[in-house]
N, C-alpha and C positions, 0 to 999 in steps of 0.2 A: 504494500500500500504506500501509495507516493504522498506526503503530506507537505503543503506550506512550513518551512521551520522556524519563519522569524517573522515581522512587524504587523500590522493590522490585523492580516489575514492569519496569523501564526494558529497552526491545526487543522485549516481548511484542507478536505481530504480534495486529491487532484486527481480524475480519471485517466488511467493509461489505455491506450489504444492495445486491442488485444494481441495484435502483428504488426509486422511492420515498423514499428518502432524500437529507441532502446534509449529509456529513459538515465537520466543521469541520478546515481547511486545519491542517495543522501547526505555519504561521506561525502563524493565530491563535490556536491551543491554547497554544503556547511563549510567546504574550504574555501572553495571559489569565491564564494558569497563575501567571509570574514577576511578574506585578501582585499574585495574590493571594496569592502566596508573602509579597511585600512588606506586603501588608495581616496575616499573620498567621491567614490564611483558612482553611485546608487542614487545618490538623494539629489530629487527635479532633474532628472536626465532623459532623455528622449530613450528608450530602449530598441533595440529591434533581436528579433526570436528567430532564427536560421532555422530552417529545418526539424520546427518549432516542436512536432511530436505530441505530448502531452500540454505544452506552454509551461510547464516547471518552470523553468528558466524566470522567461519574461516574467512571470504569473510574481515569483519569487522577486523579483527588480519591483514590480509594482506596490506587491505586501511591504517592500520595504522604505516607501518613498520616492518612487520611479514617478517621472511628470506622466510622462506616456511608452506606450507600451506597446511597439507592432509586432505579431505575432504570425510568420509565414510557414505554412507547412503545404504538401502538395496533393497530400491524399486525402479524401472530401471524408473518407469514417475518423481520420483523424482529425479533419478540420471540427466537424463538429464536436467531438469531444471538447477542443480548446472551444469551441465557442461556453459550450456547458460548464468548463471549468472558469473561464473569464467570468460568465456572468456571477459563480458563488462568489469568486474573491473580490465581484465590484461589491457586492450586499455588503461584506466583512469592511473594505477601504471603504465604502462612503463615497458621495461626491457623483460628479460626473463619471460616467464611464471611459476613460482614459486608453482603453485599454481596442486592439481593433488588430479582427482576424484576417489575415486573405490566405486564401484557398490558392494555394499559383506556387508554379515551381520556385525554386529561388531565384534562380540566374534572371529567369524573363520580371521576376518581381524588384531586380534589383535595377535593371535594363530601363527602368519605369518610374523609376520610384522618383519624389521630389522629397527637399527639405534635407536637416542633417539628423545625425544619431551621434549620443554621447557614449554610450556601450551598446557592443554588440555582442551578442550569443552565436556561433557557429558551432553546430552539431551533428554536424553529417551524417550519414549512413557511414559505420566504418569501412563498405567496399566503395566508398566514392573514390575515383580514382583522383589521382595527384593532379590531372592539368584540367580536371575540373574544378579541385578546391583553389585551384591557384587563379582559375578563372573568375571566380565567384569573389577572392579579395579582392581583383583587378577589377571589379563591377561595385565593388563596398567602397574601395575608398575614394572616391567623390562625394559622396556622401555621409562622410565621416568628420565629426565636429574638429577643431584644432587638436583638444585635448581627449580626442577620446580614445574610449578603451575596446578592444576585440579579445574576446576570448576563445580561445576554437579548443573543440574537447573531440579528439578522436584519438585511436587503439595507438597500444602504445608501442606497437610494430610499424606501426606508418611509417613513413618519412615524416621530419617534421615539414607543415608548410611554407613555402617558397615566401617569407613576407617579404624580401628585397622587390619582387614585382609589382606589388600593392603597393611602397613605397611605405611599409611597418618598420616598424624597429622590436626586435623579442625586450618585453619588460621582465616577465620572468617566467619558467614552468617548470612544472611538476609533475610527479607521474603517481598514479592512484592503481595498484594492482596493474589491470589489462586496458588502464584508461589514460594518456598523457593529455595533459594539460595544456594550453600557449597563452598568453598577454601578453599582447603588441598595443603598440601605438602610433600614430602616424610619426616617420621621421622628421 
């Protein structure tokens, strides 16, 4: 069972898609999350959700004091999960609903997109292959605030991601079990 760990929302349980996806473990949310707490990450930051799955991630940005919150996943049984799981954790945060699903691949969603993002969540499928993850930064950073943050969470057999192409710089990572970690930022 996937649960919200921290702010407004903290308990709200999160539905996971029965396939297809691979949600990120709790340990490595409570890490990621308490690095970017430490960075200053989270609070009134425009979010955006890669390869969104369940919306853990974003869902988790938002409980925490995320401005807003876009959440892109491509498979419509999973889209609507995340729509279901948004709507419990807008009831818990209050306010406007900040929070907003698309149903779209990544790449053609990023090809599209306007405005910036303060952090980004990238989650891939672990068999995405290498010059698609590297295509997908190369599609993020235009649209990426001065100071923002990416995190990309895939196997920890990968390679890591190409961010000189993106124009990233590695802030730091770590590896969880069968999961490695990345935080970049634009150079």
């Amino acid at each position: 069972m996937t649960r919200i760990i921290a702010g407004a929302a903290r308990g709200i349980r999160i539905d996971v898609p029965d396939a297809g996806t691979r949600p990120t473990s709790d340990r490595v949310r409570e890490s990621v999350f308490g690095a970017l707490e430490a960075m200053d990450a989270i609070e009134s930051a425009r979010v955006l959700d890669l390869y969104a799955g369940s919306g853990a991630l974003g869902l988790e940005s938002w409980s925490r004091g995320a401005a807003s919150v876009d959440l892109v996943e491509r498979s419509r049984p999973a889209a609507t999960i995340i729509g279901r799981n948004t709507a419990a954790v807008a009831k818990a945060v209050g306010g406007p609903n900040a929070a907003k699903v698309h149903q779209s691949a990544v790449h053609a969603f990023l090809e599209r997109a306007t405005g910036t993002y303060d952090l980004v969540f990238t989650d891939p499928p672990y068999d995405l292959d290498d010059s698609a993850m590297t295509a997908d930064l190369v599609a993020l950073a235009p649209l990426l605030s001065a100071d923002a943050i990416v995190v990309i969470e895939r196997a920890k057999r990968s390679t890591a991601p190409d961010l000189d192409a993106a124009g990233l710089e590695l802030v730091r990572e770590k590896t969880y079990g069968d999961t490695a970690v990345w935080w970049a930022q634009p150079a």
